[in-house]
MITI-825422 format. One record per residue (C-alpha): x, z, y; residue number from 1. Coordinates in Angstrom, 2 decimals. Layout:
% MITI-825422
u / w / v / resi
X / Z / Y / NUM
...
END
This chain:
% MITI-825422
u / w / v / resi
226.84 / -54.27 / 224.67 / 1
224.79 / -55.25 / 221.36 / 2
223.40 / -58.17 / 221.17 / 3
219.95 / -59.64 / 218.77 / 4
220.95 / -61.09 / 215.92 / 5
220.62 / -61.93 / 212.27 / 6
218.70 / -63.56 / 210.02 / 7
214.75 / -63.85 / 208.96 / 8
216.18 / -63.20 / 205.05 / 9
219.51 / -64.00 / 203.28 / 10
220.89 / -65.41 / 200.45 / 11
223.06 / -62.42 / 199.50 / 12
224.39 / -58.93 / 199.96 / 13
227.63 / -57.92 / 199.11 / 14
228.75 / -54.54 / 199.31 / 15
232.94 / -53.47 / 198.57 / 16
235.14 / -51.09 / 198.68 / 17
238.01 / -51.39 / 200.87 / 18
241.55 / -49.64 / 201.91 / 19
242.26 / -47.79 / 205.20 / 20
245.43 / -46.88 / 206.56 / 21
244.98 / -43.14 / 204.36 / 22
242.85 / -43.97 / 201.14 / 23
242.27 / -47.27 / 199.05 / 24
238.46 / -46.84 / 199.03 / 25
238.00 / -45.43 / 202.69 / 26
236.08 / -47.98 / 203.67 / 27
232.84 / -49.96 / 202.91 / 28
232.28 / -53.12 / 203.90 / 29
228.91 / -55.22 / 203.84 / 30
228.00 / -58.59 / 203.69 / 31
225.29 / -60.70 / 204.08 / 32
224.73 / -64.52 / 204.33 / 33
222.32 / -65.67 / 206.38 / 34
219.21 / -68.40 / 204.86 / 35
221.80 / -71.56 / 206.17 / 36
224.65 / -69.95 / 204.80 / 37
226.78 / -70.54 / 208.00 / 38
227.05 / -67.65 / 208.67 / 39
228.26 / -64.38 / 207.86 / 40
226.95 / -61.03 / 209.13 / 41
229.23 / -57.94 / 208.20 / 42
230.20 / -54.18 / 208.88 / 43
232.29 / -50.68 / 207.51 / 44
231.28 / -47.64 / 207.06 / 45
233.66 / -45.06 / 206.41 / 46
234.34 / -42.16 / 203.48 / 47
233.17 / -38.65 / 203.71 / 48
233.02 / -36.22 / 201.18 / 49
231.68 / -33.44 / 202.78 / 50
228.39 / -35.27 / 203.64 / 51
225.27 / -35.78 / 201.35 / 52
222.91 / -38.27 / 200.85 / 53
220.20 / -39.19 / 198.10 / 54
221.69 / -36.09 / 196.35 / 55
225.45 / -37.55 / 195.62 / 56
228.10 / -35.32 / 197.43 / 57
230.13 / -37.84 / 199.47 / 58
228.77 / -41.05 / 201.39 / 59
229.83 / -43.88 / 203.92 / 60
229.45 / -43.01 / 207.36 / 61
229.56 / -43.71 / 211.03 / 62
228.50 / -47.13 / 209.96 / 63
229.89 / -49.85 / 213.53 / 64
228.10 / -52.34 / 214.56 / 65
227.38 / -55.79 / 212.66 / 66
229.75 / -58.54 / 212.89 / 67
229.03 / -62.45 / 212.60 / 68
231.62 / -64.78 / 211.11 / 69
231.24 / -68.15 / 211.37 / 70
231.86 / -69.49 / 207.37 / 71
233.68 / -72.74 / 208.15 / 72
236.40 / -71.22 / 210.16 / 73
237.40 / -69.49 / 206.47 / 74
238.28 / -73.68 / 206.39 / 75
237.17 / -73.93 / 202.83 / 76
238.12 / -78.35 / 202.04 / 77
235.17 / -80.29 / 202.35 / 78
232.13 / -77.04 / 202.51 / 79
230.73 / -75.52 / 205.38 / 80
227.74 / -73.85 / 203.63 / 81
228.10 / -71.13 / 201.20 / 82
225.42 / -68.94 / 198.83 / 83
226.82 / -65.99 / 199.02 / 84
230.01 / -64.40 / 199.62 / 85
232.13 / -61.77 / 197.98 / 86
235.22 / -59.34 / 198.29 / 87
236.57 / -57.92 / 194.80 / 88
239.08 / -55.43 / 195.09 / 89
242.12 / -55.76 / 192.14 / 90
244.39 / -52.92 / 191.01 / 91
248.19 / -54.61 / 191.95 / 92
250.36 / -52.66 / 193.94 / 93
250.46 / -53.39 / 196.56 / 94
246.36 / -53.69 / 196.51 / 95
245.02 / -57.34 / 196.49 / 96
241.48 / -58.30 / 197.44 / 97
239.51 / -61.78 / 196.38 / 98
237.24 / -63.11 / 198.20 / 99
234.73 / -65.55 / 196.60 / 100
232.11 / -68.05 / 198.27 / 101
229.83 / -69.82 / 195.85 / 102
228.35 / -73.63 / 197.13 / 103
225.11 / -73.96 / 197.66 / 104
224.33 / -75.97 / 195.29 / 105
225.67 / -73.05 / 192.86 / 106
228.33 / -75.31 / 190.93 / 107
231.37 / -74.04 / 192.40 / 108
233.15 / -71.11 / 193.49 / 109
236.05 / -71.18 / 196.10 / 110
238.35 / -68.33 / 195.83 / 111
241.43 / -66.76 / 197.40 / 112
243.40 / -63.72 / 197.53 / 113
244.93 / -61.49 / 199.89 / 114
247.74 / -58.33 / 199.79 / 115
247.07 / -55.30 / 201.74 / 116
249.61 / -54.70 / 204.72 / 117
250.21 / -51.06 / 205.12 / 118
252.15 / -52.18 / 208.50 / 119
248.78 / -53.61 / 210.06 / 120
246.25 / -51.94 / 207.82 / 121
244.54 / -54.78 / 206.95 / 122
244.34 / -57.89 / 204.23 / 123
247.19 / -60.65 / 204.91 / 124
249.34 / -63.25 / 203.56 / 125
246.40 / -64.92 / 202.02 / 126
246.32 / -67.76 / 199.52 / 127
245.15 / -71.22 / 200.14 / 128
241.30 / -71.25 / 199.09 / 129
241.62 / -72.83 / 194.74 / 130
238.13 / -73.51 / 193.25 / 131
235.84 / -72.93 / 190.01 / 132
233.71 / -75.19 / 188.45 / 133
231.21 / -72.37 / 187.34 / 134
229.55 / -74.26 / 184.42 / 135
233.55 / -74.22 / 182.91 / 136
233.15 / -70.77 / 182.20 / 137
231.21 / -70.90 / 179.75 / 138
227.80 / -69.24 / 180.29 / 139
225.49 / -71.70 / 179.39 / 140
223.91 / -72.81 / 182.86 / 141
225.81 / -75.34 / 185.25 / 142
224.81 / -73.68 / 188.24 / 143
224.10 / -70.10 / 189.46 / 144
222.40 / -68.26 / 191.98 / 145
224.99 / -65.60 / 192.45 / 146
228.48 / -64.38 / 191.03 / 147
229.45 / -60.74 / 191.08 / 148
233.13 / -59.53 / 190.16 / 149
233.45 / -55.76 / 189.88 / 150
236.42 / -53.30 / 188.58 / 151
234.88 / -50.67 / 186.33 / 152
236.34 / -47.88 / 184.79 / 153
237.28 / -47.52 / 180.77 / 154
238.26 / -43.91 / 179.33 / 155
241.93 / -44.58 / 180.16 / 156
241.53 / -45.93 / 183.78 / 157
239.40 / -46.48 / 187.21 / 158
239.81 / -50.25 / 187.22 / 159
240.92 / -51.37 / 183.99 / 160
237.85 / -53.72 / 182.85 / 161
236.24 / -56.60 / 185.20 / 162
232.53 / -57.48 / 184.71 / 163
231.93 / -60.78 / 186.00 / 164
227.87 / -61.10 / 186.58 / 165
226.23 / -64.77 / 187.33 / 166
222.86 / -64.95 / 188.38 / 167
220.49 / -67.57 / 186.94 / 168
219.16 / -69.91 / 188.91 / 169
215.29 / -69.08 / 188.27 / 170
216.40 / -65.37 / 189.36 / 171
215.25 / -64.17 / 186.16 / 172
218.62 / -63.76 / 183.58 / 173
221.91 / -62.50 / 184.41 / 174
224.66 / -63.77 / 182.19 / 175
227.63 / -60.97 / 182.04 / 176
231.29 / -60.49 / 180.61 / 177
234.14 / -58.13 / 180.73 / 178
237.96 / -59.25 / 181.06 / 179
240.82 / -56.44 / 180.97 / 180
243.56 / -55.51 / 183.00 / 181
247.31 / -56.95 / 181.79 / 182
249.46 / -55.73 / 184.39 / 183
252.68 / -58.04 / 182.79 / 184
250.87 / -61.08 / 182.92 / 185
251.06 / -63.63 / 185.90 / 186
248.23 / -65.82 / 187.15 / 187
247.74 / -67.85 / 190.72 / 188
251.35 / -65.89 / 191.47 / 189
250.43 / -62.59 / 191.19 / 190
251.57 / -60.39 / 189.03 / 191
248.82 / -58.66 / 186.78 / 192
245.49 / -59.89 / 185.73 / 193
242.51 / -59.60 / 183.82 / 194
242.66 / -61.17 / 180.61 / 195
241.47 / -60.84 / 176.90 / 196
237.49 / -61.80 / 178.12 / 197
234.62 / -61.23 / 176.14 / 198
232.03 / -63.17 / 174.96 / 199
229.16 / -63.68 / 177.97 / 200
226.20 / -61.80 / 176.85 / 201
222.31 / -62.12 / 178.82 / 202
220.00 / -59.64 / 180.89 / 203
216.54 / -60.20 / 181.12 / 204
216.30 / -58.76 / 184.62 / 205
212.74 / -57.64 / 184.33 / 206
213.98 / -55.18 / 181.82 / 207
215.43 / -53.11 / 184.56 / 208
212.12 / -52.12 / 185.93 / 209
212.70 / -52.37 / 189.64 / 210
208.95 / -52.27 / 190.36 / 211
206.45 / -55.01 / 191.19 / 212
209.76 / -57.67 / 191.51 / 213
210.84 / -59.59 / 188.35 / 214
213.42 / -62.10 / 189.43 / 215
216.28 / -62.01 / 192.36 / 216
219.21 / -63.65 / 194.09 / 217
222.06 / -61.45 / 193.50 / 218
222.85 / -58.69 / 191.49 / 219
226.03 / -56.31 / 192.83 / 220
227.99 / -53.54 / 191.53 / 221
229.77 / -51.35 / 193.59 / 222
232.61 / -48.79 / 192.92 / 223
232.11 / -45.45 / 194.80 / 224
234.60 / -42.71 / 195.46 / 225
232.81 / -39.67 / 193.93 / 226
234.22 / -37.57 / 191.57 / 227
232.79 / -38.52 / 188.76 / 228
232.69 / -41.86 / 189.58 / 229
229.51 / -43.48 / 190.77 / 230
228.19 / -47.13 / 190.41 / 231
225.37 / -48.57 / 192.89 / 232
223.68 / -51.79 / 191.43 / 233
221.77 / -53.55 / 194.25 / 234
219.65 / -56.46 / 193.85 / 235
218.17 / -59.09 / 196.28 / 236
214.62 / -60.16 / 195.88 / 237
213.84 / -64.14 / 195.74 / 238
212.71 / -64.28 / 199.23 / 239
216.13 / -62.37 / 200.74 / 240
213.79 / -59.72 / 202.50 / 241
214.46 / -56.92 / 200.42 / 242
217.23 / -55.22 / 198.78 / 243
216.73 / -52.48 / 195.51 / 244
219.33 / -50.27 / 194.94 / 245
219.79 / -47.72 / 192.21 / 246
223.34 / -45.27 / 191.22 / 247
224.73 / -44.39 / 188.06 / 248
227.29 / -41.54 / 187.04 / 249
230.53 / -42.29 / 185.20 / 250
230.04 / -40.57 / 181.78 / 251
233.86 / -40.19 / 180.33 / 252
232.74 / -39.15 / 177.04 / 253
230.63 / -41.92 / 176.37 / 254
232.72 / -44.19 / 178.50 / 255
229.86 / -45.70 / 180.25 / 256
227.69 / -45.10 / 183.61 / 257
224.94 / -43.21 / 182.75 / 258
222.21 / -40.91 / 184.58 / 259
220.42 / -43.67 / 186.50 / 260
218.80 / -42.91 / 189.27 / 261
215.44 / -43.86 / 189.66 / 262
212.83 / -44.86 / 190.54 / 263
214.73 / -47.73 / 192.66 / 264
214.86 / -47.21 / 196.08 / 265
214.67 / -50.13 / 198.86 / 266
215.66 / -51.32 / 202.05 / 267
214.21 / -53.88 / 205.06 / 268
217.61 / -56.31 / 204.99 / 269
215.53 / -57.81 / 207.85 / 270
215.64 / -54.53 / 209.26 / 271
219.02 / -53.09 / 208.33 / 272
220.47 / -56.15 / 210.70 / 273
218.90 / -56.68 / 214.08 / 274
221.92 / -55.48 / 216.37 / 275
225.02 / -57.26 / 216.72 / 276
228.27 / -56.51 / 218.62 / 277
229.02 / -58.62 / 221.46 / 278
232.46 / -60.45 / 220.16 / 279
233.71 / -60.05 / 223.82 / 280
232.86 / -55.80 / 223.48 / 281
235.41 / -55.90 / 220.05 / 282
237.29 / -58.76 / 220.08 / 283
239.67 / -60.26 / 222.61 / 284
241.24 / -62.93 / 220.24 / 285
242.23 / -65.49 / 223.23 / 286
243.86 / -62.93 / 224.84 / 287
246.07 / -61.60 / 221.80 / 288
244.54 / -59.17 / 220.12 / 289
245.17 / -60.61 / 216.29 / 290
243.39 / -57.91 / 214.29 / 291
240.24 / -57.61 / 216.58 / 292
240.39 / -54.28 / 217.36 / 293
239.86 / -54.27 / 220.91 / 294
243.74 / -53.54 / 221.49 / 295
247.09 / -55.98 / 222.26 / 296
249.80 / -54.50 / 221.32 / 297
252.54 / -54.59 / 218.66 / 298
250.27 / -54.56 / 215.66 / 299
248.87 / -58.27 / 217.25 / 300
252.93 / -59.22 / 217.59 / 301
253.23 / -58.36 / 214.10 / 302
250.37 / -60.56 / 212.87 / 303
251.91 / -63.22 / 214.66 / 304
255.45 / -63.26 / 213.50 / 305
254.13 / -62.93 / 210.10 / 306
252.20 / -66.21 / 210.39 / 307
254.74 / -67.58 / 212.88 / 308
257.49 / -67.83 / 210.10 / 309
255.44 / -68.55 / 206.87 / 310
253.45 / -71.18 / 208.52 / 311
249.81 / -69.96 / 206.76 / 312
247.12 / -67.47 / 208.66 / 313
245.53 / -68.30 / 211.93 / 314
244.70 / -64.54 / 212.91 / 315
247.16 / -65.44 / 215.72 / 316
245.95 / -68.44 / 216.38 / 317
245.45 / -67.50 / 220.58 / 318
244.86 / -70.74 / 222.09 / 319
242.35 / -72.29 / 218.90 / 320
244.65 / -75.01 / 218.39 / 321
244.75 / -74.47 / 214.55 / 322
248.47 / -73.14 / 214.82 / 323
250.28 / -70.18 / 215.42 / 324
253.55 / -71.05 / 217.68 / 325
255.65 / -69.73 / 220.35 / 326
252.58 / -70.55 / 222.62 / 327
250.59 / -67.67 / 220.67 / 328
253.42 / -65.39 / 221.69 / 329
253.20 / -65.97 / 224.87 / 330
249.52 / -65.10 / 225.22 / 331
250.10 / -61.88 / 223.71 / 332
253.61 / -60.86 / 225.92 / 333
251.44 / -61.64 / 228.99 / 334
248.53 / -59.31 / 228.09 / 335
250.20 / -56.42 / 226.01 / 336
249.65 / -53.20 / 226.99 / 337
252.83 / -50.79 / 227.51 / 338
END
């Protein structure tokens, strides 16, 4: 049963794609923060090619229902409160995803990473959460509205550049940079990272014409599966009502999205959120089910073990006693299904 929920505006919308169990971008997930920035609201949609929409051949569908997460059980030290928070997809092998919460104060980022586990089909074995002092990186501002991290293609490959986008804190300037992919260098223990960044250049925002709306929260770019490739840019108006979105096609020749749609198109984020699941419809954590997804059975043992021997994760965390332990087990041998 759905129940009312979300939030009178937010702070920001992010918007990745994800893995399944069959493709590495068969999912998208959303994200928005709510005007406290407690909490969390998300969803997936899901790949298909052989439907249209807003005249692009292939589109995320049979969208579920929206999600809450409540942002201090991520357990970042010392912050409850977050303005905005984003998932950035990196090309290792086996696929890695970083998620990134910025204060709200917008001095600091708090980051992690986690490795996709074909076994479970989902993100685990993350890192403990490290943290950015934003105004070390060099942009000129101390503080931000909004960072963005996006792989973008180059002639020679689908992810081999970042652009790392920080919003200014009047909403009117993004400050932007590119890093490139080093696959034999090693950073926060993973192997391969981008390196060899370029100087931060500036975006008057206004210049992109979304009309009657000259300064905004966050700016996004988001990798799409078409063939070309296709980049959405989205941005959040100052009052975190509305959302502008516009796509651009992957130009290999010029090595550069071009083809803009326009005019920009918008959306009600008031409106795209008013329905949430009921957690107890989804999710019977207390009962064993580790991944959420409505099931107890040996994918939920497997989460456990995992985080049973290396001692980090609290996906199996049955009993909310912030540890996973023979206890956990137990829960889950009692209610597994055959």
């Amino acid at each position: 049963m759905a129940q009312t929920c979300g939030s009178s505006s937010y702070r920001s919308f992010d918007q990745a794609a994800l893995p399944t169990a069959d493709s590495l971008t068969g999912r998208l997930k959303q994200t928005l923060v709510s005007e406290d920035g407690r909490t969390a609201y998300y969803r997936y949609g899901y790949w298909n090619q052989n439907t249209s929409l807003e005249g692009r051949q292939g589109v995320y569908t049979n969208w579920t229902a929206w999600s809450t997460l409540d942002l201090t059980t991520l357990q970042v030290p010392g912050v409850t409160e977050f303005r905005s928070f984003t998932h950035t997809m990196l090309p290792n092998n086996p696929a890695v995803i970083k998620q990134t919460l910025v204060s709200t104060d917008g001095r600091n980022a708090y980051y992690r990473y986690g490795t996709w586990d074909t076994k479970v089909s989902d993100f685990r074995s993350w890192t403990e959460w490290a943290t950015l002092n934003l105004g070390t990186l060099g942009a000129g501002p101390s503080s931000f509205q909004f960072m963005d991290q996006a792989a973008l293609p180059t002639k020679n490959s689908p992810t081999e550049r970042m652009k790392q986008t920080l919003v200014s804190e009047d909403g009117r300037t993004a400050y932007y940079r590119y890093g490139y992919w080093d696959t034999n260098t090693n950073l926060d223990g993973r192997q391969g990272v981008y390196t060899n960044w370029t100087s931060w250049s500036t975006m008057d925002l206004s210049t992109l014409q979304v009309p009657g709306v000259t300064t905004f929260r966050s700016f996004t770019h988001t990798m799409l599966p078409n063939n070309p490739a296709v980049i959405k840019q989205t941005l959040v108006t100052m009052d975190g009502k509305t959302a502008y979105y516009r796509y651009g096609t992957w130009d290999a020749a010029a090595g550069e999205f071009k083809t803009w749609t326009t005019p920009w198109a918008s959306m009600s984020l008031t409106e795209l959120v008013a329905t949430c699941a009921d957690p107890s419809d989804t999710c019977k954590k207390s009962s064993g089910d580790a991944n959420c997804d409505g099931a107890i059975n040996e994918s939920d043992y497997t989460i456990w073990k995992d985080e049973f021997i290396s001692g980090s994760g609290n996906s199996a965390d049955f009993n909310s006693d912030s540890k996973v332990d023979l206890v956990d087990f137990e829960i889950w041998r009692r209610n597994k299904k055959p």
